[in-house]
C-alpha positions in Angstrom: 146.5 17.1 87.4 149.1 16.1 85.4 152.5 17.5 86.4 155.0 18.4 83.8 158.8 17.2 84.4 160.8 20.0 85.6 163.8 20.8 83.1 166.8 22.9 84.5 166.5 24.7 81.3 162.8 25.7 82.2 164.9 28.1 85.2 168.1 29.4 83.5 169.8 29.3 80.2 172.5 31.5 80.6 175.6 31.5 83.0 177.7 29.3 84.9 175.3 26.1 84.2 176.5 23.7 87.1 172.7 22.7 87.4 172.0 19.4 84.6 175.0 17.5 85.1 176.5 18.4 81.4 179.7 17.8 80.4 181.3 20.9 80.4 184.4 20.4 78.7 181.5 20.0 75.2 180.5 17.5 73.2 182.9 14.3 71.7 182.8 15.5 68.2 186.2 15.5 66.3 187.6 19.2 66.5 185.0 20.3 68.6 185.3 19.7 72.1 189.0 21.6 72.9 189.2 25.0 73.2 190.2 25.7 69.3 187.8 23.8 68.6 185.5 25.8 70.4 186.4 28.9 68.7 186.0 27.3 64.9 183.5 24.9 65.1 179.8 25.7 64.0 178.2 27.0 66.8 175.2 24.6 67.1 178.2 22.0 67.6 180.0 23.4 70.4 176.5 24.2 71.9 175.5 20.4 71.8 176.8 19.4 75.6 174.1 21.5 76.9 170.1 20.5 77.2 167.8 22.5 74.7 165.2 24.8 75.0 162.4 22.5 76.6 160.0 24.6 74.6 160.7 24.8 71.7 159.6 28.6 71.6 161.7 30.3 68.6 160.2 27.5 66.5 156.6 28.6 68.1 157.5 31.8 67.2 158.4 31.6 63.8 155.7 29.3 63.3 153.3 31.9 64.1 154.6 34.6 61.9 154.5 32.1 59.1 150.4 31.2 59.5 149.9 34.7 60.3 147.4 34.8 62.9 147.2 37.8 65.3 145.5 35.8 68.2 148.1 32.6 68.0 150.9 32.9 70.8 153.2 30.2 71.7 150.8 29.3 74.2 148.8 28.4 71.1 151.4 26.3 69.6 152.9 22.2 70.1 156.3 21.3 68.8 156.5 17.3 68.2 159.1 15.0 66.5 156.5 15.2 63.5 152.9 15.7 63.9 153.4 11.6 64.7 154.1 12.6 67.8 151.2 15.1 68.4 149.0 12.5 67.2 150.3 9.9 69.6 150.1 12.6 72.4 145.8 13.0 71.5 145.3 9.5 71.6 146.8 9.7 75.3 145.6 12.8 76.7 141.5 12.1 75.6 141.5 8.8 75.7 140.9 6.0 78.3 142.5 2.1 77.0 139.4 0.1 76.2 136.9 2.3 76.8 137.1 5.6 74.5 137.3 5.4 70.3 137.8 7.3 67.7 136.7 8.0 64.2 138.9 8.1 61.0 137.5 8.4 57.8 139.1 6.3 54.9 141.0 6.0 53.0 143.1 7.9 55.1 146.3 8.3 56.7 147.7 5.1 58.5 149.0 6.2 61.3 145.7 7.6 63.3 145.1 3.5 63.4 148.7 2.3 64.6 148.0 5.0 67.7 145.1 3.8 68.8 146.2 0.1 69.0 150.0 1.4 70.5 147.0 3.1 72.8 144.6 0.3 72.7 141.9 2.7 71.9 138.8 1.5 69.1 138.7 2.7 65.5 135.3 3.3 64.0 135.2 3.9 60.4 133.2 7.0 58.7 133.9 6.2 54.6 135.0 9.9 52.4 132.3 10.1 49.8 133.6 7.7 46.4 135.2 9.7 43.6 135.1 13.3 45.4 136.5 12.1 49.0 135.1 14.4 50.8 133.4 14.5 54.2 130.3 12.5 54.7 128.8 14.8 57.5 125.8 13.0 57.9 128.2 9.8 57.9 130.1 10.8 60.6 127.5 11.8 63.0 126.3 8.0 62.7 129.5 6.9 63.5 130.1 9.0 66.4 129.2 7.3 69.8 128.6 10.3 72.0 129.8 9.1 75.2 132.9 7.0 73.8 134.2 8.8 70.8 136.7 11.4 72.1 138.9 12.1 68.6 137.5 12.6 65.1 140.4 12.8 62.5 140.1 14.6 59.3 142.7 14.4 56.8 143.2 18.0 54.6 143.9 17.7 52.0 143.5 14.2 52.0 146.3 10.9 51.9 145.9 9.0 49.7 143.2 10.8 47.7 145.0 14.1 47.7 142.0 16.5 47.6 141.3 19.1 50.0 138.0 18.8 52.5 135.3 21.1 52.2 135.7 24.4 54.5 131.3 24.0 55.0 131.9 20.2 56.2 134.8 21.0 58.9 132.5 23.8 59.9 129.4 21.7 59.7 131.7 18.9 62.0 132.6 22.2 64.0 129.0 22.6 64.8 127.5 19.0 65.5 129.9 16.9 66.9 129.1 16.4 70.4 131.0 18.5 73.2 132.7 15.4 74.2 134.3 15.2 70.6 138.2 16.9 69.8 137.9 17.4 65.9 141.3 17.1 64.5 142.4 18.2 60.9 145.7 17.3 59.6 146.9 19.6 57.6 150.5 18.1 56.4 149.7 19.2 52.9 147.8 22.2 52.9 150.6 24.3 51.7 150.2 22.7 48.5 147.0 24.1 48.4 145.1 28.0 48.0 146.4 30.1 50.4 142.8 30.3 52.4 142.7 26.1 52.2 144.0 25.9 56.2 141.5 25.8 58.7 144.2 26.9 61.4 142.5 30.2 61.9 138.8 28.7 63.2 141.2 27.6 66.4 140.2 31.6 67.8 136.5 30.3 68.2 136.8 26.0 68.2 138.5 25.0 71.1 138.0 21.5 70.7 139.7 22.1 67.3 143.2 21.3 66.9 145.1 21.5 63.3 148.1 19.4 62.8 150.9 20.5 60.4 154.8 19.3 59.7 157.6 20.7 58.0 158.3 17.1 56.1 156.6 18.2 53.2 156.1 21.9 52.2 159.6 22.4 53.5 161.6 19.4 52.1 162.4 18.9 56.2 161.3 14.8 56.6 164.5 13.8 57.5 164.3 16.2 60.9 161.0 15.3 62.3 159.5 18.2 62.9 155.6 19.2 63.2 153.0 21.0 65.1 149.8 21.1 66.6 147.4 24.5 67.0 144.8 24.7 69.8 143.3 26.2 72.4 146.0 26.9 75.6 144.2 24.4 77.3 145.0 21.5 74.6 147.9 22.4 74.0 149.3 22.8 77.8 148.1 19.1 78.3 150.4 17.7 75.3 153.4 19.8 76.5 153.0 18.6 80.9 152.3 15.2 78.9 155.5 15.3 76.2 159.3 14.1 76.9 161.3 17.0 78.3 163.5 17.5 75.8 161.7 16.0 72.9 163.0 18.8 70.1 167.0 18.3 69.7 169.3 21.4 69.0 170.4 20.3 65.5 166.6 19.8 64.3 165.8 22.9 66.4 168.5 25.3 64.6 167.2 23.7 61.1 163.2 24.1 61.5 164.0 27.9 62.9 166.4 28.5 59.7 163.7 27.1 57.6 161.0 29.4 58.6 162.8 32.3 58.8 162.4 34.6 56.0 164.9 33.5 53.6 163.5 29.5 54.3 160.2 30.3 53.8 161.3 31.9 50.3 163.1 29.0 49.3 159.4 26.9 50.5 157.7 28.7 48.3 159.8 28.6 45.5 160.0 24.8 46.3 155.5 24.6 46.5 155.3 26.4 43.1 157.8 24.1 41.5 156.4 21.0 42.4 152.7 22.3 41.6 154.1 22.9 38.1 155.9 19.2 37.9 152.3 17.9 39.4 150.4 19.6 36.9 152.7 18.4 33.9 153.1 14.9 35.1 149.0 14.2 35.7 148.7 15.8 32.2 151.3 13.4 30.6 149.6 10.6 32.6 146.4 11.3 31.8 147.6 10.3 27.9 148.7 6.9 28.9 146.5 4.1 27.6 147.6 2.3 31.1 146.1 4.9 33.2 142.1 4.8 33.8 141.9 8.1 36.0 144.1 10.3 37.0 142.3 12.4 40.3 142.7 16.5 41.1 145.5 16.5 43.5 146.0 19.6 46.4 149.2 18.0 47.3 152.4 16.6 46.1 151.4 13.5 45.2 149.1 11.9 42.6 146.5 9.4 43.1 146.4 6.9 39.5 144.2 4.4 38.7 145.8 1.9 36.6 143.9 0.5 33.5 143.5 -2.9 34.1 141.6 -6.0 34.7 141.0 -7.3 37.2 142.5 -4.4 39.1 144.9 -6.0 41.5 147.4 -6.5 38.5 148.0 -2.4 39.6 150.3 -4.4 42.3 152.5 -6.0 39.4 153.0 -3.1 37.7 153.7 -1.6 41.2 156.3 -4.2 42.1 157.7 -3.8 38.2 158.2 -0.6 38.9 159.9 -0.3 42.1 162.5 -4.0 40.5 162.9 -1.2 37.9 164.3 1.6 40.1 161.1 3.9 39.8 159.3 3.3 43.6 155.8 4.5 43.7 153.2 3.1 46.2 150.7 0.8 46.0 147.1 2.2 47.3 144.6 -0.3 45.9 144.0 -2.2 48.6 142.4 1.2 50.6 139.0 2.3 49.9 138.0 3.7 46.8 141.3 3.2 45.7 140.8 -0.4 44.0 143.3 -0.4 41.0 145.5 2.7 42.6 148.6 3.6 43.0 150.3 6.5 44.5 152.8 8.5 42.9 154.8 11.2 44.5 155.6 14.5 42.4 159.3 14.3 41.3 161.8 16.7 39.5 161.6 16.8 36.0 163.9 14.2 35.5 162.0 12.0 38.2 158.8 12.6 36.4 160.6 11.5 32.8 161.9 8.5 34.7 158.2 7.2 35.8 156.8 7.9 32.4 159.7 6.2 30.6 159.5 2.9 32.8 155.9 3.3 32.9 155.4 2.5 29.0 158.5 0.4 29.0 157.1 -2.2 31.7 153.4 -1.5 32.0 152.8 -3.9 28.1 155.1 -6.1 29.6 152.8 -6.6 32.8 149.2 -5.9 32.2 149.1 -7.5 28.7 145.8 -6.8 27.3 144.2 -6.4 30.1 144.9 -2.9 30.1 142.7 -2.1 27.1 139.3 -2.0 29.1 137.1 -1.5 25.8 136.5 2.2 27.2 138.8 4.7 28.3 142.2 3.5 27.2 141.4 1.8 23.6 139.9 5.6 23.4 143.6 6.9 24.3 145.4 5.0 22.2 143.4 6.1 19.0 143.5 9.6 19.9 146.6 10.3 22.3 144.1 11.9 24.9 142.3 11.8 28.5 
């Protein structure tokens, strides 16, 4: 079996620590290191010559409280620099090089694809249903090779389609994936979503069920790397003896516990019902444009538009326009089910007026008349609706 590397902090954290070879006159920051210094600085700085907590556990902790589940322990729990790096860790712990696969369903999140060739592991494809993206049960049990698929990745809510899964089809994947199969959901949106929209809770009874989450999103935290995975003890101790030693810094450590402590999951939620409002007010102004074919239901941050235009690859110009024009979106037509798409991140107000201002300043300029289709948007533009 796979033996974990042994930290000094796994023994002691307190004392006289002669036992990692730290510097223990502190760390070279400016005003930090002397004994003043010491006495001023913020504590997290003066703290930064020792190792962290291998663990990770008052983030597990905090965590917990915040899904509130009774049966989750820190046992239960994965801290990762992102859920990247729970994601890279699955790909390594299930699967042999050139011999296992697993199954994504597209469009879908990009990453699940750049693991398995970093791992040299297959990809089979099982398509989201057109127009409603979700699951294709029946779909995915056809693409599922019993004795070589190990991983089957659900994205929920979905990127870049932004709609939540069905809670019947994860079940229905629950119940007929063969044993072999890990079923993992990635949940990096969901708190955009219902409260009841995570699936984190069916981990008491699935354990070859893990749900992915990060704090990029939600909690405004991308810039410190910091998600999770939730499964059975037994998962989960095989990604931690598998995992760097020290793979969660102090700095991003203090930050993800101050953000899920009471007071930062307050501000989170304040932040979620903000950006719902913005998402709900921009799709509703977009949906007026006589350059915009579709605009789709979104469970996220994020909006999924289909340009009107033909043929649909000039959604790239007006893409590139765009982003030449200080207003970066991202391009999504070349996915599936996405022909003619682009992806558009909810903003401030002020972000939102900024899209919409440069969208019918530039979108005449590139798509001509080939935006008026002879339906939808020669519609909008006698009327002013969607």
């Amino acid at each position: 079996a796979l033996q974990p590397y042994r930290c000094a902090r796994d023994d002691y954290e307190e004392g006289v620590l002669l036992d990692a070879n730290e510097n223990a006159y502190g760390p070279a920051v400016p005003g930090v290191a002397s004994e003043e210094g010491k006495k001023t600085a913020p504590s997290i700085h003066s703290e930064l010559n020792r190792y962290p907590d291998p663990t990770a556990r008052a983030i597990k902790e905090r965590f917990i409280q915040y899904r509130g589940h009774d049966f989750l322990t820190p046992e239960h729990v994965f801290v990762g620099v992102g859920s990247d790096e729970a994601i890279d860790m699955l790909f390594r712990v299930f699967c042999e090089p050139k011999v296992h696969n697993v199954v994504v369903m597209p469009p879908t999140y990009g990453m699940y694809k750049v693991c398995a060739a970093a791992n040299d592991v297959g990809v089979l494809a099982a398509p989201l249903q057109p127009e409603t993206f979700d699951v294709d049960v029946d779909g995915v049990l056809r693409t599922v090779q019993p004795h070589k698929t190990r991983l089957v990745f659900v994205t929920h809510p979905g990127n870049p389609t932004a709609r939540r899964v069905s809670r019947s089809r994860i079940l229905q994947l629950l119940d007929r994936l063969p044993a072999t199969c890990v079923l993992v959901v990635d949940e990096a949106y969901v708190d955009f979503c219902a409260s009841d929209a995570s699936v984190t809770g069916l981990v008491a009874t699935s354990p070859r069920l893990v749900v992915l989450h990060t704090l990029s999103k939600a909690f405004g935290l991308a810039g410190a790397r910091v998600g999770t995975a939730i499964a059975s003890p037994e998962i989960i101790g095989y990604l931690n003896n598998l995992k760097a030693p020290y793979n969660m810094n102090k700095l991003t450590a203090a930050v993800a516990s101050e953000a899920l402590s009471a007071d930062g999951i307050a501000v989170a939620r304040d932040l979620i019902s903000r950006l719902v409002e913005q998402r709900e007010a921009l799709a509703a102004s977009l949906r007026k444009s006589p350059y915009v074919d579709k605009v789709y239901p979104s469970d996220t941050n994020f909006l999924l538009v289909k340009i009107a235009t033909q043929p649909p690859e000039k959604a790239k110009l007006l893409y590139k326009a765009l982003a030449d024009g200080g207003v970066v979106t991202r391009y999504r037509g070349d996915q599936l089910h996405c022909t003619g798409c682009l992806r558009v991140t909810v903003g401030t107000p002020d972000d939102n007026a900024a899209l919409l201002a440069k969208l019918d300043e530039l979108a005449p300029l590139v798509l001509g008349d080939s935006s008026v289709n002879g339906s939808s948007s020669t519609q909008k533009k006698k009327n002013g609706t969607a």
